[in-house]
N, C-alpha and C positions, 0 to 999 in steps of 0.2 A: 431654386432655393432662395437666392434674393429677394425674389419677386414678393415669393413667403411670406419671407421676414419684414419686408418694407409694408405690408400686408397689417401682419400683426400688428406693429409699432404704430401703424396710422390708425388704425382700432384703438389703440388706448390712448392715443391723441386725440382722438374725436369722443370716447367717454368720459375724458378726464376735462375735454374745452366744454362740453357738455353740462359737466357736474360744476365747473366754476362758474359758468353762467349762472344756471341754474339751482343752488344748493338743497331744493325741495325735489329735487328730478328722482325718480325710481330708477336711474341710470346706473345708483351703485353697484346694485344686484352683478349684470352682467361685467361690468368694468373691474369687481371683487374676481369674477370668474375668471377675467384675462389676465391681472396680476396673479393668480394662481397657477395657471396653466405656463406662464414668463417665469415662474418661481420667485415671484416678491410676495413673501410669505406676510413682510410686516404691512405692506402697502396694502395686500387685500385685506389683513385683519383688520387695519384704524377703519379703512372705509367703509365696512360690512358693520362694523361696531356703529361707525355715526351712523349711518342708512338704516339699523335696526333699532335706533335708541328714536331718531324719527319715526321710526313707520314698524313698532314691534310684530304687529298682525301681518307685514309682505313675508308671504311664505320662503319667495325665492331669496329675499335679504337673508332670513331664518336660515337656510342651505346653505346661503354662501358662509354665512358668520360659522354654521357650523363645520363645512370641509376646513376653512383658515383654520379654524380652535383645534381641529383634527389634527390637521398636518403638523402646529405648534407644539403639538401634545398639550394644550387645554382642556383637560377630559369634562372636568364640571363643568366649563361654561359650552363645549361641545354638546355634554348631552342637554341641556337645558335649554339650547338652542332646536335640538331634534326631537326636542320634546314638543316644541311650539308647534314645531311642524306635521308632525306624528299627529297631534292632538286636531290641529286644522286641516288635514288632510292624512287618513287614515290608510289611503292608499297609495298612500308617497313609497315606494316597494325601499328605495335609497336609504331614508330616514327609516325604515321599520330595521332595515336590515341592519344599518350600522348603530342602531341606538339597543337592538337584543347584543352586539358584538360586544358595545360597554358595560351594561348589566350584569353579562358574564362575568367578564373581565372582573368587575368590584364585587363579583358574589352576590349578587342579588339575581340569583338563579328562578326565581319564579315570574319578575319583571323580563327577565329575555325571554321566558316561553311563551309567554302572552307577547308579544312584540313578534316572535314570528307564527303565532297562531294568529294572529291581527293580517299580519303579512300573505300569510297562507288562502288565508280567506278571502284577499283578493288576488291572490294568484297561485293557483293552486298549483302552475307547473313549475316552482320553485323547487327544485328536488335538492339542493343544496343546502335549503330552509327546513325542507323537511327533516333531513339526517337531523342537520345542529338539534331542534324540536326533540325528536326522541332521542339524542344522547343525553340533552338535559332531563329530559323527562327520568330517564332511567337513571341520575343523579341526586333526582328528588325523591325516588323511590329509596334509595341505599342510604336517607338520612334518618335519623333518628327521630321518631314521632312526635310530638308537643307535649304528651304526656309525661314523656321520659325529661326532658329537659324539664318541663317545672317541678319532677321531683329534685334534680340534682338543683335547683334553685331556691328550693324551699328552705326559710331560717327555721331559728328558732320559737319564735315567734308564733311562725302557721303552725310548728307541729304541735306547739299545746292547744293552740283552736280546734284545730280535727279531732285533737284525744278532749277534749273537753265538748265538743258536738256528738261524739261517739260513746257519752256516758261515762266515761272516765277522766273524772277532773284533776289534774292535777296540778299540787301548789308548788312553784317556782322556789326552791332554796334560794334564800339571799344571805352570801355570809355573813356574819356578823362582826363588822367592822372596831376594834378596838379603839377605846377611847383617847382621848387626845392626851387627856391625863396621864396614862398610866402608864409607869416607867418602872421597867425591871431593873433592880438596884441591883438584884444577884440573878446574875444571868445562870448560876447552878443550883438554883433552888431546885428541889422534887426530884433531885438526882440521886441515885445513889451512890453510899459511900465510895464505892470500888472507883467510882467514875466521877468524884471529887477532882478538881484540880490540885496540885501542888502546891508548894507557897510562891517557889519560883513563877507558875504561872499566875498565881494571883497578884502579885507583884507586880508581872509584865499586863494583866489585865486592869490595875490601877495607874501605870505612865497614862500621862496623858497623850491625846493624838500624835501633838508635835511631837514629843520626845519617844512615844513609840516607833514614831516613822525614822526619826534618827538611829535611834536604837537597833532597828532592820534595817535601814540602809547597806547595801553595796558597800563594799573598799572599790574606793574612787581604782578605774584601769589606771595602769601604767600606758605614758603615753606610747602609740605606735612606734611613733619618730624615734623613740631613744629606747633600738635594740641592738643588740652585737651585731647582727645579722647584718643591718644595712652601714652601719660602721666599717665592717668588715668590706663590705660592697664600695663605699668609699675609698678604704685601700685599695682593690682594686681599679679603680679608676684613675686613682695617683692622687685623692682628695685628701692628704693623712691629715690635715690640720681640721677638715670637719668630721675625721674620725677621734681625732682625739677630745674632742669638744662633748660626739656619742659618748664617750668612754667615762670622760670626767662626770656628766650626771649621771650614770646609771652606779657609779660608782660614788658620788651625794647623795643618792635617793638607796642606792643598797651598801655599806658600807663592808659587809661581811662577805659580798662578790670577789674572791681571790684572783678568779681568773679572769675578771674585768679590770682587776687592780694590774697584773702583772699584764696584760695586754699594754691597758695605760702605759705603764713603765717602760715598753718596749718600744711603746711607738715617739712617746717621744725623744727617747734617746736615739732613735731612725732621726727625728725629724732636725735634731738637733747639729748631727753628723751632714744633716743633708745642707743645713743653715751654715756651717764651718766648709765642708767643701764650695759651698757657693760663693762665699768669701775669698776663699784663696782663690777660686776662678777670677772672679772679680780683678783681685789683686795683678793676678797673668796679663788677664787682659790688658790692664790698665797701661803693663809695665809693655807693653806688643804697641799697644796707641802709642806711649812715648816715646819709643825707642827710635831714634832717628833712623834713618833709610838714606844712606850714603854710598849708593853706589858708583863706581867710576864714570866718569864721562866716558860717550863714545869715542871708541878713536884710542885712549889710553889703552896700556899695555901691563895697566899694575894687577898682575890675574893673582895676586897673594890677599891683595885686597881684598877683589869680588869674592874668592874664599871662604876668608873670612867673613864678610858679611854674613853667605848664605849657612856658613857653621850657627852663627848667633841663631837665625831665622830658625833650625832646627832643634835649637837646644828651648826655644820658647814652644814648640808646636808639641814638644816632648811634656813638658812641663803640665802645659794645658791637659792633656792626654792622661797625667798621671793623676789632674785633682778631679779630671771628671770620672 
């Protein structure tokens, strides 16, 4: 398997020191093939490209350029390549077979039966060729005739020709376009009475544009932001101060909302209680940070002291307890 490999690799060493020396050498052809066969898809695509843009008529260039285009999924420049070759050699079975494959493929089903009836013709034990040949065929059969399509394409146009070839001429209505002038002052003339407008609506049919589009307009929404609802959700949260903020405009913007009034009222008299407990905690606190811390040294025996101290420590933790 070494042996193989040190094989191949010295093949495209010797096509590739070959095509530097020489850059007119027909060498690309097979050197395109050995990048193919290696899998350097890009390597044999540039070189089958220069090698064919030099030498467009070397049929094997044409081959190589097109299995690369192939394998890249280059469909258009694949076929047009197997077209060169198809066209210079009609019995290339490769290029017949894989250029009816494309045909199919983009729907140009009449170009792939000719491509393997070209094919068949020189080889007629292609039985593979054969089937594809009559499933196409029996595809061209199921399609709709030429007749039928150029009715469904026919304009307007053809059809007065034909009725006018068929002895029946006929003239094109053109409507008639109203003049640039003319302006309906009363858009109910000709009406009848029953179906007069009002005065109301003649009125509304005299504002002008502007002031009729104000006149219809919408009442601006209320905003989303400022409903009980998510106020309310704010309380929940523990946010009373931006519920009470929801409360105050919907209670500026509706004044006659009672029960947005009495919310209001409640909640700040919460928040107000909760601003005065805070304060006396405060206060606790304050008075706990100052409060000296004079315990006995060790070693003494004044235990009426330590006693005392930890009575005071209790009577502050009590305190704290009752403002929160």
């Amino acid at each position: 398997m070494q042996s193989s490999t040190e094989s191949f690799w010295s093949e495209i060493k010797r096509y590739e020191e070959r095509l530097k020396s020489d850059p007119a050498s027909y060498c690309f052809a097979p050197l395109a093939e050995v990048y193919l066969r290696a899998g350097l898809l890009d390597d044999a695509l540039a070189v089958s490209r220069a090698g064919v843009a030099r030498y467009p008529g070397y049929v094997a260039g044409q081959m190589a350029l097109a299995r690369a285009c192939h394998q890249k999924g280059l469909i258009d420049e694949c076929r047009r390549a197997l077209e060169a070759v198809a066209s210079a050699v009609p019995d290339h079975a490769e290029a017949q077979r894989l250029l009816a494959r494309l045909y199919a493929e983009s729907g140009q089903t009449q170009a792939a039966c000719q491509a393997l009836q070209t094919l068949l013709d020189f080889c007629p034990g292609e039985e593979t060729a054969r089937i594809e040949l009559e499933s196409l065929q029996r595809r061209l059969t199921e399609l709709p005739h030429d007749d039928e399509l150029e009715l469904i394409e026919l304009t307007e146009a053809d059809i007065l020709e034909e009725l006018e070839e068929a002895g029946q001429p006929v003239t094109p209505v053109v409507p008639a376009m109203p003049a640039a002038a003319a302006v309906v002052e009363n858009p109910w003339s000709g009406v009848s009475d029953a179906l007069q407008p009002t005065s109301e609506l003649e009125a509304v049919w005299a504002l002008p544009e502007q002031k009729l589009a104000a006149a219809v307009a919408p009442p601006a929404e209320q905003d989303p932001l400022t409903t009980a609802t998510l106020a309310e959700l704010y309380v929940s949260q523990g946010f009373t101060d931006k519920a009470v903020e929801i409360y105050r405009r919907i209670v500026a913007t509706d004044p006659g909302n009672q029960e947005a009034a009495d919310r209001l009222a409640e909640l700040e008299r919460a928040e107000a209680a909760t601003e005065t407990e805070a304060g006396q905690a405060a206060v606790v606190a304050a008075d706990l940070a100052s409060a000296p811390v004079n315990l006995p040294s060790e070693g003494a025996a004044d235990q009426q002291a330590v006693v005392t101290v930890l009575e005071g420590w209790l009577e502050n933790i009590r305190r704290l307890r009752v403002c929160r």
